[in-house]
N, C-alpha and C positions, 0 to 999 in steps of 0.2 A: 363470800359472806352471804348468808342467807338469814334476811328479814323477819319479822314476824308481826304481827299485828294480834293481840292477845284480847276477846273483846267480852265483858262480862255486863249485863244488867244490872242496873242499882235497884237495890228492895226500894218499896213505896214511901214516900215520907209521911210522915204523919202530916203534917199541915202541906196539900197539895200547893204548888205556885207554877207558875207559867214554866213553861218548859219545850224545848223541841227536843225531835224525837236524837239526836247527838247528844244533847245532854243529858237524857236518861243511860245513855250504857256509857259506862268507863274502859279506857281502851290503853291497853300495855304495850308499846313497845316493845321488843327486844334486838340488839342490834348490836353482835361484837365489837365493830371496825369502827374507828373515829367519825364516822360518820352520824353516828350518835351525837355528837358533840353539835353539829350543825342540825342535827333532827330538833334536840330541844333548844335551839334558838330560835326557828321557826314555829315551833311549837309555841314560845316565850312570846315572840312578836304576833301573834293570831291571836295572842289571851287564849288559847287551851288548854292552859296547865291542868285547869281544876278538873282535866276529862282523860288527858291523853297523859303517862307516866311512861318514861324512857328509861330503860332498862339495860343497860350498857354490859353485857355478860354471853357467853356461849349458854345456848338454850340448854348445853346439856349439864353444866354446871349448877342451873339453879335450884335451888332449893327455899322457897319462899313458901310457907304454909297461907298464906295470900293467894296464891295463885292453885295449890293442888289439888284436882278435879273441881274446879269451881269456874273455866272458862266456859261461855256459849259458844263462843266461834272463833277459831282461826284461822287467819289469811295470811298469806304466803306465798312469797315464790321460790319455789324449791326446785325447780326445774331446768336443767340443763341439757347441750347436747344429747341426744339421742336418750332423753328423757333421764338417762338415771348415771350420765358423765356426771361430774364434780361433788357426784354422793348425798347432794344437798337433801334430797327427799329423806333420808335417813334421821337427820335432824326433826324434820318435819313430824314423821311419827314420832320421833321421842318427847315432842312437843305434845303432841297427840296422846302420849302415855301418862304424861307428868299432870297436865292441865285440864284437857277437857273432860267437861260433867259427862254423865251419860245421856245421849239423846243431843252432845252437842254436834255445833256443824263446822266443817271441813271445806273450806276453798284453797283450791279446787278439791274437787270431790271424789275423783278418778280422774283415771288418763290411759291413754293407749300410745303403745309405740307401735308405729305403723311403717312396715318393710313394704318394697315391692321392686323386684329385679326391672334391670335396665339395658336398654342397650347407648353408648356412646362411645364409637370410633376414635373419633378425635382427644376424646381426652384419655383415653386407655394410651392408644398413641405417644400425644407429650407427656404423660408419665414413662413410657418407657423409652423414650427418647430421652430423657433426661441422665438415664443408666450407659445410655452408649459411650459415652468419653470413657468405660472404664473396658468397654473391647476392644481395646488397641493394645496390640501384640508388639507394635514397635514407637513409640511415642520418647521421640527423640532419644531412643535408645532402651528407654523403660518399657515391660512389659508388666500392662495392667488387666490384661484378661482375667485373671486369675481372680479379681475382687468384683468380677460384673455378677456373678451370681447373688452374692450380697449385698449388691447394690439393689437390686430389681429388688429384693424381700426389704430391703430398707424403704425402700420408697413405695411400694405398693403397703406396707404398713400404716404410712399416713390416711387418716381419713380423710376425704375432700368434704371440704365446709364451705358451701358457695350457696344462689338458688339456683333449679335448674328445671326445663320443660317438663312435664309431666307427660309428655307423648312418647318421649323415650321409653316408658314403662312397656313391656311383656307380659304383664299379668297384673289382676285385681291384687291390690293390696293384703299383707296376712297381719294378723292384731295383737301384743299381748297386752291383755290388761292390766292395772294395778287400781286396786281397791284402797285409796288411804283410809278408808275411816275403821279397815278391818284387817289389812295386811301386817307380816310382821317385820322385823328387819331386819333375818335373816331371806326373808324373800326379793328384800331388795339388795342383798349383797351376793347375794346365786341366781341368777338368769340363765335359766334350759327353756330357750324358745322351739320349740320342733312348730312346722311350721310345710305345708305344701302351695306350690303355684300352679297353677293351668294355667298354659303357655296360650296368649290370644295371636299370637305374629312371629312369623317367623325371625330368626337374628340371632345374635351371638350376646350372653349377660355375661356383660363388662363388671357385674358388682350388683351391690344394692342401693339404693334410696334411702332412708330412714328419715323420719319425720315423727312427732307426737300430738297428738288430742286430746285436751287436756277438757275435762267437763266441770263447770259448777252446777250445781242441783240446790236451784234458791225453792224456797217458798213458793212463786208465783211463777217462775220461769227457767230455761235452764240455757246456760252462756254457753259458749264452746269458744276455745284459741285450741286452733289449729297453725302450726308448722308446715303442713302439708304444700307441696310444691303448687296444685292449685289452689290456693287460700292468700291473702294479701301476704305479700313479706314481712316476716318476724324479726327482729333483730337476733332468732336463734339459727335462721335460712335454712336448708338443709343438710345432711350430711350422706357421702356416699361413700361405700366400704369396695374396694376395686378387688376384683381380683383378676392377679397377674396371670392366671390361664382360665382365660373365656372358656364357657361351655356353647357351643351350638346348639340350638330347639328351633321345633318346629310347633305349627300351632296345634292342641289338641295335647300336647305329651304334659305330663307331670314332671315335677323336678321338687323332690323331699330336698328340705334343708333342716339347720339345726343352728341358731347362733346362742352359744356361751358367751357369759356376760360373770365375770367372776371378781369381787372388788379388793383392790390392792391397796399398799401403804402408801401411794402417790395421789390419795383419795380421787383417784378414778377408776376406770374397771378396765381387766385383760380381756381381749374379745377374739373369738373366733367364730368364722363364717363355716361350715361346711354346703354345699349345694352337690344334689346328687340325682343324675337320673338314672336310675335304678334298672330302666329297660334295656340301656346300653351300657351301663356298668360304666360310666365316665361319671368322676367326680374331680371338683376344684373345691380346695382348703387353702384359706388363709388366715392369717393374724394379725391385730392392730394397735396401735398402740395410740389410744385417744388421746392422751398428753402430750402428742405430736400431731397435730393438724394440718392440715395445709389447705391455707385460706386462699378462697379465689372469688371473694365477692364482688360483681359485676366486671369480672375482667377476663377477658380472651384474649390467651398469648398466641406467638406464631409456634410453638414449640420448639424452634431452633435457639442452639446455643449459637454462641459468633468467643475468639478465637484471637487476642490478638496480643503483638511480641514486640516489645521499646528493649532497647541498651542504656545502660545507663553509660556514665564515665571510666568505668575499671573495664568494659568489654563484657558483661554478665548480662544476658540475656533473661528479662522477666517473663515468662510462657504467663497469662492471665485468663482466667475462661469465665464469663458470665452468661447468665442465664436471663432472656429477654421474656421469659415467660411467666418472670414476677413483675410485680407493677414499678416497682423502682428500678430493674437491671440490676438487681443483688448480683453481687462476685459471689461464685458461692465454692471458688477454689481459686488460690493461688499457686501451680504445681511444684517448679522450681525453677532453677538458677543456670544455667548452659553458657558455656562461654563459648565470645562471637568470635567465629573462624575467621582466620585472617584473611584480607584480598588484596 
């Protein structure tokens, strides 16, 4: 659900009376989700009816000749993963289409999504360590080599959503922008980022970084929330896009990339990484599927799985296999049933 704060000035009264500067502008909520329900209760218990109106409805629904180009401002958070995951900002313009006057303002104002390749061993590692239960040629008889290919593309799929050092970086960060108070919405539904790094260190990019910079542009001064790995933690942390065949660089080389950002009926987007160094003709391509994530906020697993086999009473052997690299020891396979040989 994506908020809104809808904020218009009241014309002058004829007979001036005391006043702060809250209760000259009147301010609309809008707010799908039940939480409306507890907004204007709060609202109720402050005495701010007579300012603040809750408006229980999808921004894109409305049709109020109250509200049409007649707002000064709205605020909003419309910002998700990797700046334009869960579609939200799309609303946000349509808000922007429906309501604001001309000359009105926009928080946030812009914002940048901000790549920069990485290097990290270790976690390239237990991602791919994670796939090997499925290259066993003989597992109590079963042979599952055959599905390790699809495992690696399943799991380097996930995006990793955790925070993570900034030193691991290879190169200056690369920017796209987005203009709300002028973009349209099919520009946020098609993302052709092209995009080049100079490489500062030598290493091997394990993926990328992603993070966003979101600007408001007041009157008097101009705010920034930043995502960024060096910036305080966000409750959005970071996100990184892996890919399952590192490319090696040296410092000094360029490395052209390209990431598509294409928006689906799961209202999030299909994403694809290309990274290409053009002077050795080696490139890495992958795909993601942001609707699958894989959270690892402030936690460092050992990457091994562990392996263990109980009988029940009939003689059937339960094979169990967890995974110690989640924070609770999720099972994250049950294989089968083997009957216990006799002795």
């Amino acid at each position: 659900s994506c908020f809104f704060f809808l904020m218009i000035r009241r014309p002058p009264r004829s007979t001036p009376k005391p006043s702060s500067a809250a209760s000259d502008v009147y301010k609309r909520q809008i707010e799908a989700s039940n939480i409306a329900i507890a907004a204007r209760k709060l609202i109720e218990s402050n005495k701010m009816s007579d300012i603040i109106e809750v408006i229980q409805e999808r921004v894109e629904d409305i049709n109020d000749p109250r509200l049409t180009k007649q707002i000064d401002v709205i605020v909003s958070e419309p910002i998700g993963t990797m700046l334009f995951n869960e579609r939200m900002l799309e609303s946000y313009v349509i808000a922007r289409n429906k309501f604001l006057k001309p000359g009105g303002k926009m928080y946030p104002t812009e914002a940048y999504l901000c790549i920069s390749p990485f290097y990290d061993l270790n976690l390239h590692n237990e991602q791919m360590h994670k796939t090997t239960f499925w290259n066993q040629e003989n597992f109590y008889g079963y042979n599952l080599s055959v599905l390790q290919n699809q495992a690696i593309q399943e799991k380097f799929r996930q995006p990793i959503i955790e925070t993570y050092d900034p030193k691991t970086h290879l190169s200056i960060e690369a920017q796209y922008k987005v203009d709300f108070q002028n973009c349209t919405l099919e520009q946020l539904q098609n993302i052709d980022f092209k995009f080049t790094f100079r490489i500062l260190r030598v290493g091997l990019i394990h993926g990328i970084g992603a993070w966003f910079d979101a600007y408001f542009f007041g009157t008097d001064q101009t705010v920034v929330l930043s995502s960024s790995p060096a910036s305080p933690r966000t409750h959005w942390s970071q996100i990184r896009l892996l890919l399952a065949t590192p490319l090696g660089v040296n410092p000094g080389q360029t490395v052209d990339g390209n990431l598509l950002m294409k928006a689906n009926k799961e209202q999030t987007m299909d994403v694809k990484l290309s990274l290409c160094i053009n002077a050795l003709k080696m490139e890495s391509v992958q795909e993601y599927d942001l609707k699958d994530p894989d959270y690892r906020w402030g936690y460092y697993g050992t990457g091994q799985q562990t392996y263990s086999q109980s009988y029940n009473d009939n003689g059937l052997s339960l094979i169990h296999i967890s995974e110690p690299t989640r924070p609770e020891r999720i099972s994250y396979a049950v294989f089968c049933l083997k009957k216990k040989k006799n002795t």
